[in-house]
C-alpha positions in Angstrom: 205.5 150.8 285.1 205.1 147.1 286.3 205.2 144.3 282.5 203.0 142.2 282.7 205.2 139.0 282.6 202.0 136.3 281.7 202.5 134.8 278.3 200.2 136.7 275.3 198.0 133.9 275.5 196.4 134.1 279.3 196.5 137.9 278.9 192.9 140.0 278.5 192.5 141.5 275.2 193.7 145.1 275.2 190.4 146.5 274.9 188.9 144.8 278.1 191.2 146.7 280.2 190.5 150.3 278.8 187.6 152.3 278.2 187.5 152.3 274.1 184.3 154.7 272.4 182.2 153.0 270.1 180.5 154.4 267.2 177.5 152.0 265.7 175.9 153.8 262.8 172.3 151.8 261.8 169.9 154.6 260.7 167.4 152.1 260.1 164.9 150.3 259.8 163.2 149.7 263.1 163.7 145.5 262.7 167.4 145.6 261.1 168.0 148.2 264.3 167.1 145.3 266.7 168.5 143.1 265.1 171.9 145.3 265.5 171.2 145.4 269.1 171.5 141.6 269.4 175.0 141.8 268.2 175.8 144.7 270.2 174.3 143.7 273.3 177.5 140.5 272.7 179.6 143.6 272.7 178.8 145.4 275.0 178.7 142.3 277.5 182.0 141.6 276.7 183.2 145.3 277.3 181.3 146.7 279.8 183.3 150.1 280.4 183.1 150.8 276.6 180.9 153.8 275.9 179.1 153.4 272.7 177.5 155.9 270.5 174.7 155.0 268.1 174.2 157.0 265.2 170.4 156.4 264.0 167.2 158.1 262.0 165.2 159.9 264.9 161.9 158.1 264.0 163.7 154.4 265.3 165.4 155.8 268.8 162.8 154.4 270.9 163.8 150.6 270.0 167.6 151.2 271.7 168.1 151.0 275.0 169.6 154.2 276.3 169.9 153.1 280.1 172.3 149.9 279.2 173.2 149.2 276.0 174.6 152.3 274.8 175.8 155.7 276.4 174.4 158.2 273.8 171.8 157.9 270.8 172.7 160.7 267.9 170.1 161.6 265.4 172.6 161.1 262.0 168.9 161.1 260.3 165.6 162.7 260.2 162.4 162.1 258.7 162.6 165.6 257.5 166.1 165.1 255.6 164.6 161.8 254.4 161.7 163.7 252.8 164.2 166.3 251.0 167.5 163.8 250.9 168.0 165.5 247.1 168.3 169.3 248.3 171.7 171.0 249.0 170.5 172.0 252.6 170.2 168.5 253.5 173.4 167.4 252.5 175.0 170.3 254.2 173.2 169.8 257.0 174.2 166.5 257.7 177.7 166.7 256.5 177.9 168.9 259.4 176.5 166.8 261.8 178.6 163.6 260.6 181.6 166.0 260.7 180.7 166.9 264.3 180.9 163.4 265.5 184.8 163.9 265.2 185.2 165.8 268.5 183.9 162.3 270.2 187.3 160.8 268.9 185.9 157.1 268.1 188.2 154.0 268.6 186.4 152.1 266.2 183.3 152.9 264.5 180.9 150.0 262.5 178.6 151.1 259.7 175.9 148.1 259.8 173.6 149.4 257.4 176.2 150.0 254.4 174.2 152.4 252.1 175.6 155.6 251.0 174.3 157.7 253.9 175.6 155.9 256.6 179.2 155.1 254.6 179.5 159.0 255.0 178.9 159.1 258.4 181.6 156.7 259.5 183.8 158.1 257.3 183.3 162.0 258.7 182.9 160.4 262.0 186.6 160.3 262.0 186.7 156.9 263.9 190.6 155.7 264.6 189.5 152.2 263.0 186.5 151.4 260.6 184.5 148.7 259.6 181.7 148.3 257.1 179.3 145.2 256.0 180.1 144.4 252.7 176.6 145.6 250.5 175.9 145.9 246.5 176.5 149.9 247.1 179.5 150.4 245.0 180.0 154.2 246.6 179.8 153.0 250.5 182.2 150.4 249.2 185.2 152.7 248.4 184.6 154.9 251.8 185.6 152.3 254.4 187.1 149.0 254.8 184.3 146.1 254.3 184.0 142.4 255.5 182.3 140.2 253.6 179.6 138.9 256.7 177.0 137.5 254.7 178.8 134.3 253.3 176.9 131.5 253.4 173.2 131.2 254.5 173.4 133.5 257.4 170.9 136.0 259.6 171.4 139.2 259.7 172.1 139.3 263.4 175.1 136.7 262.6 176.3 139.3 259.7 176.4 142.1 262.4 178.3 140.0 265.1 181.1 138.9 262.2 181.5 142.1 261.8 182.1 143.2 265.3 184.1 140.0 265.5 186.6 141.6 262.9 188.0 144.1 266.0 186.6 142.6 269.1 185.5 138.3 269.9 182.4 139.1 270.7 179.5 136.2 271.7 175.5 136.5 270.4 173.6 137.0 273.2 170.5 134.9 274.2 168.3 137.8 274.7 169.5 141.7 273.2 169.2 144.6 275.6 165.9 146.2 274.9 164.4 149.5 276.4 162.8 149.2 279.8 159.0 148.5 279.8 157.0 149.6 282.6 153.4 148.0 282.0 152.0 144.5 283.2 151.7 141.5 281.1 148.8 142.5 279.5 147.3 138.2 278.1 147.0 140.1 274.5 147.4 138.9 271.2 148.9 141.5 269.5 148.2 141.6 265.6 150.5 144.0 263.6 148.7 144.8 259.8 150.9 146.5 258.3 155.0 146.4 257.0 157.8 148.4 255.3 157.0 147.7 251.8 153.4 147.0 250.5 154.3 143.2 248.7 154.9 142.2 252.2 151.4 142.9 253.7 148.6 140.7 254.0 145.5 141.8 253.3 142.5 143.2 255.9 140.5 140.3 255.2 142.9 137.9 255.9 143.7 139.6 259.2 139.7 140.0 260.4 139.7 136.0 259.3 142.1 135.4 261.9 141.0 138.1 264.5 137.2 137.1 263.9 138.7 133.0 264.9 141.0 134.2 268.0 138.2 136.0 269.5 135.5 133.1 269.3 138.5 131.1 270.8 137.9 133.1 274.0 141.3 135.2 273.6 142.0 138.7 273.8 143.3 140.7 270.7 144.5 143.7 270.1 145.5 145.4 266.6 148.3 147.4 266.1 149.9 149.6 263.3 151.1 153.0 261.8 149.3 155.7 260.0 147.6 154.0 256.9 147.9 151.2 258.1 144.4 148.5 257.9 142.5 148.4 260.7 140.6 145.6 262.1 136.8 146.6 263.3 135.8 142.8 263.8 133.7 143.1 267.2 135.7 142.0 270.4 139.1 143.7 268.8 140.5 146.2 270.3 141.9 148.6 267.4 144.5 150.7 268.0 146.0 151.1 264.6 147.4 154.4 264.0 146.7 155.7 267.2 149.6 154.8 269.1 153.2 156.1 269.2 156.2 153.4 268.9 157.0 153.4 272.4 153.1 152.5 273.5 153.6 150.0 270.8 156.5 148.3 272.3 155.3 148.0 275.5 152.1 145.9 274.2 154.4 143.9 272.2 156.8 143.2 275.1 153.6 142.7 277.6 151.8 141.1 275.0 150.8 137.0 275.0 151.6 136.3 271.6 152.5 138.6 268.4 151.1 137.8 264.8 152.4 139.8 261.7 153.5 139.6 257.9 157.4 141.1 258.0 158.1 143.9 260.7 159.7 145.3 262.5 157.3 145.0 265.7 157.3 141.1 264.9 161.7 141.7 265.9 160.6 143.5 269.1 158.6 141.1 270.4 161.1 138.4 269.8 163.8 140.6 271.5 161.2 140.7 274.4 160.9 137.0 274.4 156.7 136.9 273.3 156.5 133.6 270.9 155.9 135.3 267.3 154.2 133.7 264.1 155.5 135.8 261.4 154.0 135.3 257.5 157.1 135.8 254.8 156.8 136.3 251.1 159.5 137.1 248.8 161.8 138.4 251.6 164.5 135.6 252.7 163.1 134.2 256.6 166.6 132.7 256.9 168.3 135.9 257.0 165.3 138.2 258.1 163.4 136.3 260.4 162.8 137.1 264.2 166.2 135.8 265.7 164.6 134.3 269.1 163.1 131.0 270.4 159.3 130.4 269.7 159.6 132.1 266.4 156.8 130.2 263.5 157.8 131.0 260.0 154.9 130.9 257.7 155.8 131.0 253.9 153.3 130.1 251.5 155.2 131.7 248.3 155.9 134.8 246.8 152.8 136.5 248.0 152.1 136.8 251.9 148.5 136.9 251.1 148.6 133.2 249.9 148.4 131.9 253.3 145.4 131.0 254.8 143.8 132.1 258.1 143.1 128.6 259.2 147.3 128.1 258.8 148.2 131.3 261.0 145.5 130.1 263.4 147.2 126.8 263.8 150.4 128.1 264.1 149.6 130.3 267.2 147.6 127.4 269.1 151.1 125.8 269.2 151.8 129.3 271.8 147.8 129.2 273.3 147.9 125.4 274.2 145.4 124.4 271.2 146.4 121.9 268.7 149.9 121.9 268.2 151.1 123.4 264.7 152.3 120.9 262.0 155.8 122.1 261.9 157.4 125.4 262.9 157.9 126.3 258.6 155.0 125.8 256.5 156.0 126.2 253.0 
């Protein structure tokens, strides 16, 4: 077998000249998954041949992009285990699952999520190398090695890519690798109600406000959201809260003109997709949780979401429809 005589410095790192199999593990949410695919899409660009495994709750595999990003998508979590996560048949059941990951034979595995759950699966996943973020979870702590990737006032996509910088040098993309979509720009505004957690909602009025003011505008809107979500029936709107599944939804978003939303994970797709968001925080951090791309507006009136006014989310997204220009890019 030929050396290869060039000094250690001009020579490729090791793993850009082999075929090494990833494990991510990111069950959820729908956002934090996207923003894991920005620092994986780094990877992934910078090792092409690799073939990557994502471990992820079944309910959030439409947001990763099976046809580039990664070579296989493995349900490590359901809705139904989520709904009995307490009873012995659930744990057994996915003790076997995570156990079964081991006939991959992983290079490295990353655990991006660092709760309990996903610590297990990394560590059953029998991975060569591990890696876990650092988190307050004092159990997922002692399963793997942790990095410490939120020093310092960083985003959560930055976090990720530190900690895929501990094995590989890996670069934040401009754009992540999203999922194909396969529908014409459709000149919507798209107008998400709801969110994860109710303290980060605003309220239906405050949505029709702004609807009811887009539409007289001349624009096109559409509404958007899960089951239970609030609808908006102000005339001209097109509702289609609850009635669509998340792949429909995507496609709007990443079609879509502009997006408008409180803290979701839609507002993160369409960012990803590169539509201009306007996206109204509360008590969540935006500096670590806001949509990583260009042309995202940050709206934070205080603790409450529902402190902000429609006329302020209005002039925010005429900065995007060529009205008046918004005031500054954070409104506190």
């Amino acid at each position: 077998m030929a050396l290869d005589a060039r000094p250690m410095a001009q020579r490729p790192p090791k793993w850009t000249l082999m075929k090494p199999k990833i494990l991510v593990v990111r069950f959820s949410a729908m956002g934090d998954c996207i923003m894991a695919a920005w620092a994986l899409t780094g990877l992934r660009n910078t090792i092409p041949q690799a073939h990557i495994t994502w471990a992820v709750q079944d309910r959030f595999a439409p947001v990763i992009d099976r046809s580039r990003l990664v070579d296989e998508v493995v349900f490590a979590d359901t809705e139904h285990w989520k709904r009995h996560r307490s009873a012995p048949t659930t744990w057994l059941a996915q003790f076997r699952m995570f156990s079964a990951l081991r006939r991959e034979h992983f290079d490295v595995g990353f655990d991006l999520q660092g709760q309990v759950k996903t610590a297990l699966c990394l560590r059953l996943s029998g991975a060569k190398k591990r890696l876990a973020i650092l988190t307050s979870d004092g159990l997922s702590q002692r399963l793997n090695p942790t990095h410490d990737c939120l020093l310092g006032s960083v985003h959560e996509v930055e976090a990720a890519s530190r900690l895929l910088n501990a094995w590989h040098e890996c670069r934040i993309p401009i754009r992540p690798l999203m999922p194909p979509v396969h529908e014409a720009p459709n000149h919507q505004i798209i107008i998400q109600t709801g969110s994860g957690h109710p303290h980060k909602k605003l309220s239906s009025q405050r949505w029709h406000q702004v609807a009811k003011e887009l539409i007289y505008q001349g624009h096109k809107v559409t509404a958007i959201g899960g089951p239970g979500d609030d609808s908006i029936y102000t005339e001209g709107v097109t509702n289609l809260v609850g009635q669509i599944n998340l792949e429909r939804a995507l496609n709007l978003v990443a079609n879509s003109r502009l997006h408008i939303s409180a803290d979701t994970g839609t507002a993160h797709a369409a960012s990803a997709y590169g539509v201009p968001t306007v996206t109204v925080f509360g008590k969540t951090d935006p500096r670590r949780y806001r949509p990583f791309g260009e042309n995202a507006t940050i709206l934070r009136p205080g603790p409450e979401p529902d402190d902000i006014t429609a006329d302020e989310i209005i002039r925010s997204a005429e900065r995007y429809l060529g009205g008046r220009p918004s005031a500054s890019s954070l409104v506190d």
